[in-house]
N, C-alpha and C positions, 0 to 999 in steps of 0.2 A: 317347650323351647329347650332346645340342648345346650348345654355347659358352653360350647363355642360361638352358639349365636349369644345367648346372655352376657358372654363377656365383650363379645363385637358392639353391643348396645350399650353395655355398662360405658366401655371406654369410650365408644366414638360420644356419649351425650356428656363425659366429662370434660373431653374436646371440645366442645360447645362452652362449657363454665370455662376454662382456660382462655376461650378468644374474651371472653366477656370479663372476666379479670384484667385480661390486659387494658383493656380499651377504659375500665374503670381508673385503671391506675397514671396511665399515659394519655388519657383526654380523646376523646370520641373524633375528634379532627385533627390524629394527628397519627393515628393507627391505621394501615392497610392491613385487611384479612385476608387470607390466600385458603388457603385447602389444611384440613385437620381430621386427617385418617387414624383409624387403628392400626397398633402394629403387636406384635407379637408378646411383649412383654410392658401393653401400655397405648400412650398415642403420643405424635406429636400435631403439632400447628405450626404454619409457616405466618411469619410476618413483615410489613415493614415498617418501621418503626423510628424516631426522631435521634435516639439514641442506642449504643450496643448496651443488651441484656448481660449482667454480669455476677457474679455465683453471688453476692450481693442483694441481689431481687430476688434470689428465688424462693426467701421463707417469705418472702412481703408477697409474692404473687399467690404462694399455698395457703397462705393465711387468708386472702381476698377470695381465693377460690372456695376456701372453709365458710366464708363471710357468705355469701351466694346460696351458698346449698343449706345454712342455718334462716333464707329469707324465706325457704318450701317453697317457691314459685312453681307456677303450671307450666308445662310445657306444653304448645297447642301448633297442630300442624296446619298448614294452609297451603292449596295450590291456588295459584295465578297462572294469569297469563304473562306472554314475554314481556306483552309493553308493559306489566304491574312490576314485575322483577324487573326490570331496568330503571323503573322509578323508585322501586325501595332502595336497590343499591348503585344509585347514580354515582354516589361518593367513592365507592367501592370500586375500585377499575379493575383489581381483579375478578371480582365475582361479576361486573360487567363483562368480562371476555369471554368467561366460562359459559354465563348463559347468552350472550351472541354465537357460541360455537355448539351450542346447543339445537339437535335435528328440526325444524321444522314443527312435526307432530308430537314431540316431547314434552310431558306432563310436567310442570314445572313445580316443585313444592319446596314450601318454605318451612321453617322451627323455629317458636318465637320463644324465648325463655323471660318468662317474664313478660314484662308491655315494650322494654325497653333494650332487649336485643334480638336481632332475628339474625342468622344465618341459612343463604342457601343450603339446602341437603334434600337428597332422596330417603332418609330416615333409614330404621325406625330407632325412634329415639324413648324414652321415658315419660315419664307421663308427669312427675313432680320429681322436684330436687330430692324431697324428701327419701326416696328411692334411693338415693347415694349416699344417708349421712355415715354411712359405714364405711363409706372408700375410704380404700389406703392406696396415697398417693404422693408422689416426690420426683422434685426434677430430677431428672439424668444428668440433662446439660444442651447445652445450646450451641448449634455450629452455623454456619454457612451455606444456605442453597441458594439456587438460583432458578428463577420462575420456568416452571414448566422443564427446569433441568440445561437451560440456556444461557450459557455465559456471557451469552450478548443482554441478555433481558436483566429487570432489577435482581440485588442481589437481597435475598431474604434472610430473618433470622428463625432457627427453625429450634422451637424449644420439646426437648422430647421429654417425658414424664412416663413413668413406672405409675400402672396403675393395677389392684388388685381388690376385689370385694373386702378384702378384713386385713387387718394391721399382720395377722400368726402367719398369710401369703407374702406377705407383701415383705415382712422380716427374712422367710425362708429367701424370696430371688432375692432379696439383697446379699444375704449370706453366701448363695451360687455365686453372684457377682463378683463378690471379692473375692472368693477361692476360684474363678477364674481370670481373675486378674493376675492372682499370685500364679497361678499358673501359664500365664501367657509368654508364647512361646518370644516373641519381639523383645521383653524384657530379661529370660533366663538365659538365650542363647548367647548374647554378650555378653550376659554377666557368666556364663559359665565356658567363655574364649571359645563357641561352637560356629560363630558364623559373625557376618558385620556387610554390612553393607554404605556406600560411597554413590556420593549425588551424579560423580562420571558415568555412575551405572544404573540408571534407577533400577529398582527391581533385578534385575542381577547378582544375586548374592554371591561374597568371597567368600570360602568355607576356611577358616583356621587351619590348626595342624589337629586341635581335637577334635573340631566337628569335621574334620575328614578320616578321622580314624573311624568314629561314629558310623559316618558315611559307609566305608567301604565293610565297616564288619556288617550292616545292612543289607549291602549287594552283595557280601561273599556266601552270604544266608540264600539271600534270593538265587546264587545260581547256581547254588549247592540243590535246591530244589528244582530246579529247569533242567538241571542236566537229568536229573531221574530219570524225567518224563519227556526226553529224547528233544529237546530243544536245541535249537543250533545259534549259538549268539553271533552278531555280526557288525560293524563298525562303517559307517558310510560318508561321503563327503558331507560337509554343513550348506553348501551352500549349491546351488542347481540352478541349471540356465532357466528363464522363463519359459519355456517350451515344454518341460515337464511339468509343471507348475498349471498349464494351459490346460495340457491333456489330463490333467487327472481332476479338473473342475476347481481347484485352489484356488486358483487365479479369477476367476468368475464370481466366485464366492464368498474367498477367503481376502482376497487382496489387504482388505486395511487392516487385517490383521499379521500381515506378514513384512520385516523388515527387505526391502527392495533394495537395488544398487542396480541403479539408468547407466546403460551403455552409452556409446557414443554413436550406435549406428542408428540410423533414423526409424529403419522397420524392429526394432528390439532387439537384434537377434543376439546383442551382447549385454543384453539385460539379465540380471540372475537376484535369485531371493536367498536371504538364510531359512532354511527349513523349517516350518511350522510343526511339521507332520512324518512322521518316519513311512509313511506307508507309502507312497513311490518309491523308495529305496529299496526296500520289501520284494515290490514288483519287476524292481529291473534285476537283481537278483533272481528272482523265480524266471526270468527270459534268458537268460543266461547262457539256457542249453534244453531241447527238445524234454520235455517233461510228460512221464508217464503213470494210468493211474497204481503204481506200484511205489512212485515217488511220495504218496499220499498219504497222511497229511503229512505237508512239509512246514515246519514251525520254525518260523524266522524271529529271532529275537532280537533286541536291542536295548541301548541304555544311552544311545547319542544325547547330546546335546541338541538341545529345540529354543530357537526362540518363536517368542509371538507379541505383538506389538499390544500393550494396554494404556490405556488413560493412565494417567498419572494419579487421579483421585481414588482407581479401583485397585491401585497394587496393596499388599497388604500380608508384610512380612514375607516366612514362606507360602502363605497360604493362594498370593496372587503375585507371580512375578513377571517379569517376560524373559528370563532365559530357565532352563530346568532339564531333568534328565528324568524324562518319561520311560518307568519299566513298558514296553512296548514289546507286541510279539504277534506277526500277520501271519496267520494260521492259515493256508491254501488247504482247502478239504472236497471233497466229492460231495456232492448232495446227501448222498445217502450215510458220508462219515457226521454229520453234523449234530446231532443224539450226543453220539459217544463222544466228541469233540468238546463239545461244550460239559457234558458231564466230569470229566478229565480236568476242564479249567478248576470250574468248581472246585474238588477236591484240592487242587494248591489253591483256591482260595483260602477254603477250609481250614489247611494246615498253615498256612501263613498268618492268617490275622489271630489263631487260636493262639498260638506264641506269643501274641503280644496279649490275650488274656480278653480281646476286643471281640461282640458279638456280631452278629452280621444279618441283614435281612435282603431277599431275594425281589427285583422288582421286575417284570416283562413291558415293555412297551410294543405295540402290535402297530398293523399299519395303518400308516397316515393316509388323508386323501390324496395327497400331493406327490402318491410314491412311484417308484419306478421299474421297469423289470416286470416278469412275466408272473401273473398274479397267483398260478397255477404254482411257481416255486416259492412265493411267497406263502402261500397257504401252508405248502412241504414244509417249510424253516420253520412257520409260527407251532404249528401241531407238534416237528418234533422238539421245541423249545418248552412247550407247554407237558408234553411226556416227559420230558426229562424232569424238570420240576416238579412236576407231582411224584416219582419215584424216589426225589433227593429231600423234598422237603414234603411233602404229602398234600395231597388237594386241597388246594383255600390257603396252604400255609406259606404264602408268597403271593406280593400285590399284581397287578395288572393296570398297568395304565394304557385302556383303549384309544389306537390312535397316536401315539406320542412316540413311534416309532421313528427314526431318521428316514429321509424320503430313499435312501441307497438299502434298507433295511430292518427287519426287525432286533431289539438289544435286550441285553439284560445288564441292570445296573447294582450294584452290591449296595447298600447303606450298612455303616460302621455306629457304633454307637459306644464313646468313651467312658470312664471312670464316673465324667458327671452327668452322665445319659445322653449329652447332645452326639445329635445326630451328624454324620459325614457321608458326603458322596464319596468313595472313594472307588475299587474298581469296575469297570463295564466290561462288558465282552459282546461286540456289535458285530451282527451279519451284515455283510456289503455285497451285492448283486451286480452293482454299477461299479467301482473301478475294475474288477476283469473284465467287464465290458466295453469301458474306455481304452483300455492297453490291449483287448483283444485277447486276454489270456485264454489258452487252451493245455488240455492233458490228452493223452493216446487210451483210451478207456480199452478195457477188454477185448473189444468187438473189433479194433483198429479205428474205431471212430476217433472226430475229434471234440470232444467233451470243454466244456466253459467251468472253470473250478469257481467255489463258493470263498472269500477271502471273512475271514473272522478277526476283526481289529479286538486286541486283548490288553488291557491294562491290569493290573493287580492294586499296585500301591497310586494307580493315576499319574502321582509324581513322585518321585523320589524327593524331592526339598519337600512337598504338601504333606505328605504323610512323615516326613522327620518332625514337621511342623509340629502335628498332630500325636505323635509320641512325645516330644516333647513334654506339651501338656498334660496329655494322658500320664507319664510317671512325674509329672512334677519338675523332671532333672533328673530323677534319680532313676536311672536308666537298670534293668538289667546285667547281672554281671556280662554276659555274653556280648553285650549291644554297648557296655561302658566306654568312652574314648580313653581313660583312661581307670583300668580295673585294679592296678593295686600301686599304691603309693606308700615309699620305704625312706620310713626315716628313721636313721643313727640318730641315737643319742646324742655321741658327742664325736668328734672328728675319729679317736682312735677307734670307732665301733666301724668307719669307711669299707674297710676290707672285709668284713662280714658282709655288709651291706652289698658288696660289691660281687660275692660270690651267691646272695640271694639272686640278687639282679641277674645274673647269667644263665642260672638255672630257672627264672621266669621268660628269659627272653625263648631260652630253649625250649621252653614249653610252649611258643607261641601267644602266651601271655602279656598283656600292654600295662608296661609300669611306668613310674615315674621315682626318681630318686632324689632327693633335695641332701646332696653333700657338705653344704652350707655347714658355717662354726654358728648358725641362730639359735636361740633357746629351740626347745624342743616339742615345745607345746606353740609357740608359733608355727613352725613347721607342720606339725596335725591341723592346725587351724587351716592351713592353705588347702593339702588337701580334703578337708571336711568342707569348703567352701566349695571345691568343685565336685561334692557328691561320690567321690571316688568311694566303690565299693567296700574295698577293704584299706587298712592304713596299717603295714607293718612297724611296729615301733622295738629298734633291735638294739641290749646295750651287753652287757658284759654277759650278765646268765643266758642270754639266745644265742651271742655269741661259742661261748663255752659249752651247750648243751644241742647247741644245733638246730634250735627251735625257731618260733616264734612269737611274738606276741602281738593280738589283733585287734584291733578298732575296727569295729564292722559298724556300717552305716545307721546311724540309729542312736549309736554311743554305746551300743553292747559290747565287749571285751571279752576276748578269750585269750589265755595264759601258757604258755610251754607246749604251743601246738608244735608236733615235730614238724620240719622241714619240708618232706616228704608228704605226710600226710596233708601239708597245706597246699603244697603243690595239685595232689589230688584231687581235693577238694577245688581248682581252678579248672580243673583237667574235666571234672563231672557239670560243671556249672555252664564250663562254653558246648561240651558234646551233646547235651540234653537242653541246651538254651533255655534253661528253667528261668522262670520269671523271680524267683525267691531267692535270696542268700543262703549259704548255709548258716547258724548260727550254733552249732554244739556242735560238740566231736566227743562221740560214744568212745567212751574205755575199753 
């Protein structure tokens, strides 16, 4: 048994001891039992229950559940028939529905813990309690479902529990836990004035004046790098009549995810969406004007605004919004540019997430049954997709998921992996067969033919809010000098130190440098305080001797301190920091 089924078994029969605590503690007629799966760090159990579950019960339920596993009951499996399962849990109207919605010829089996609890399950489960008295186990917490995920159906309480073979596991993810909580992005971004968001907008984040500074030294990185590699950035309307929306399959597919606005004419024709998706944009651009293969690849960039309509239950911070500014770039390439094309992405892959310090792993998804297009260029994309990746990352050393290709085409998806090793999707680069096909695109190929181009939908950061998201956490807050909204913070002493202060300031702005200056008559150690609370890089602190000698003196992040830095030299020291967008401070200055 591998490590991942033993813990699928460990947790789901702990599952089991958790329904059966409940039901001990709340009275056997007064408990509904729903569904009690593994999850990734544990299990939970859905219930209903006479009253709300409250942080209150939950060493009384851990303790019942400790009481249970010290009784070593057997566990013993049984299959029935439907009419036997509909009689054991007559009481039960969930696991009534479950096995009425159960196939026909389906083996029905039960788990009986003990004489005097059984719950449905297909197993497998453990054989005696005694098997767990080593678990290490603790609620997380307890929220709100709703049966089967229906807001019309009862509303359930769903208690999730961290579960782990031994106390030394179970301590470590608690320890992740809280060092990703301190690090979560929903609580550091307000508190460090980067973003806020307003119930007028759900999901729609306002960006501040620092988290737009943030913001754009982010994109000014990003098209510092697009421009290299001959990208052409471009700016398009937000919002498109339903007609394009029609033709490029959105509309068919996409609809309830896109914000609509109903015309008044009865056949649509003055119906229009805000954009989900920049790639008809892309397209009517490339129509533009007779396009030849000499034109090729043509790499159309963008940074527009998108929205996309979500549940209110799935938004979540930056990481799920419905408005966002997706790095996006519809690559028109010739069949036989699509090797070199995609190898080309790669490499700003490469040099973009290496900057932020962040590892990267390559995934292929190949074609689905459901796909579409001429099978013959489909096989062309997948092979020179598959050569490219064996040259860039070496054979075996990038996944393959067969079959999980988009039906428009074969993808490749980047996974990021942060400071605390979790994983991120973050960007793809998908072949599409089927929009030049929808829009009829065509190129003037060599031969004076008319040639069908191959469109490459390119993402890097996915989103730009997702992945601020996502650095956020990943430094803490405490951003790179290059990437800081705000990298040096200059504070006088005392009033008469201003006009130093004020000649620093000039010569930082002139350097394209982002300070901030607190001219304030406040103590002086509050003034440090404020900027050490937003992480600022460095903190100039300037009185009579920096004044007179021309220097400075420096709080670097951390609480390290450097003394009679010249002017000059510290200026450089800002100047080497944003040109090399080094992840590290400097902290010494060689004599």
């Amino acid at each position: 048994m591998t490590q991942e089924e033993y813990l699928s078994v460990y947790r789901h029969s702990l599952s089991h001891v958790l329904a059966k605590a409940v039901i001990e503690i709340f009275g056997k007629d007064e408990v509904q039992v729903a569904i009690g799966p593994q999850i990734a760090d544990g299990f939970y159990y859905d219930f209903l229950l006479p009253r709300t579950i409250t942080k209150d019960d939950y060493k009384t339920i851990e303790n019942k559940m400790r009481e249970i596993l010290k009784r070593r009951e057997t566990w013993t499996r049984k299959e029935v028939s439907r009419s036997e399962a509909l009689e054991i849990f007559k009481d039960q109207k969930f696991k009534v529905e479950l096995i009425q919605d159960l196939p026909e010829d389906e083996t029905i089996s039960i788990y009986y813990t003990g004489d005097d609890f059984v719950d449905l399950c297909r197993g497998p489960h453990i054989e005696n309690s005694q098997e767990l008295m080593s678990a290490a186990f603790q609620i997380k917490a307890v929220s709100g479902s709703y049966w089967r995920g229906d807001e019309k159906r009862d509303q359930l309480q769903r208690v999730y529990v961290y579960a782990f073979p031994d106390k030394a596991q179970l301590k470590a993810h608690l320890a992740f836990i809280k060092e990703a909580m301190e690090r979560d992005h929903k609580k550091l971004g307000p508190q460090l004035d980067l973003f806020m968001f307003d119930e007028t907008a759900p999901g729609m984040p306002y960006w501040l004046p620092r988290g737009w500074k943030l913001f754009n030294a982010l994109l000014s990185y990003w098209r510092d790098i697009h421009e290299v590699h001959d990208y052409q950035e471009v700016a398009a309307p937000q919002i498109q009549k339903k007609e394009l929306w029609v033709t490029s399959g959105h509309w068919a597919h996409y609809q309830d995810g896109m914000f609509v606005m109903p015309g008044k004419e009865e056949n649509g024709s003055d119906t229009y969406a805000v954009k989900p998706m920049n790639c008809p944009n892309a397209i009517k651009i490339y129509q533009r004007e007779q396009r030849s293969y000499k034109d090729l690849p043509m790499r159309i960039n963008t940074v527009d605004v998108i929205h996309r309509k979500e549940k209110s239950g799935e938004l979540n911070g930056l990481f799920r919004v419905q408005m966002f500014r997706q790095d996006d770039s519809h690559n028109l390439v010739t069949p036989e540019q699509i090797e070199d094309e995609i190898r080309d992405i790669i490499s700003i892959a490469s040099e973009l997430y290496s900057t932020f310090g962040l590892e990267y792993v390559a995934e292929l998804s190949t074609r689905p049954d459901d796909f579409m297009g001429d099978i013959e260029v489909w096989n062309q994309a997948e092979a020179a997709l598959k050569t490219m990746l064996d040259k860039t990352y070496g054979e075996g050393n990038y996944e393959i998921n067969e079959g999980d290709g988009a039906f428009y085409g074969p993808k490749i998806d980047l996974k990021m992996k942060d400071c605390l090793g979790r994983e991120w999707q973050m960007g793809t680069i998908q072949l599409d067969f089927q929009l030049p096909l929808n829009f009829d695109l065509k190129y003037v190929d060599k031969d004076g033919s008319f040639k069908r181009p191959v469109m490459i939908h390119r993402a890097m950061f996915g989103s730009m809010e997702r992945f601020i998201g996502i650095i956020i956490e990943n430094f803490k807050g405490s951003f790179p000098f290059w990437l800081s909204p705000v990298q040096v913070g200059i504070v006088p002493i005392r009033t008469q130190h201003n006009e130093y202060a004020k000649k620093v300031a000039d010569l930082l702005r002139k350097n394209r440098v982002r300070f901030e200056v607190d001219y304030s008559d406040k103590n002086m150690k509050e003034k440090i305080k404020s900027f050490k609370n937003y992480k600022d890089p460095y903190i100039l602190v300037l009185g009579d001797q920096e004044a007179e000698n021309n220097t400075v003196s420096i709080n670097i992040r951390g609480n390290k301190q450097l003394h009679g830095v010249p002017l000059e030299t510290f200026i450089e020291m800002c100047n080497t920091l944003n040109d090399t967008h080094a992840l590290d401070l400097i902290e010494s200055i060689e004599e």
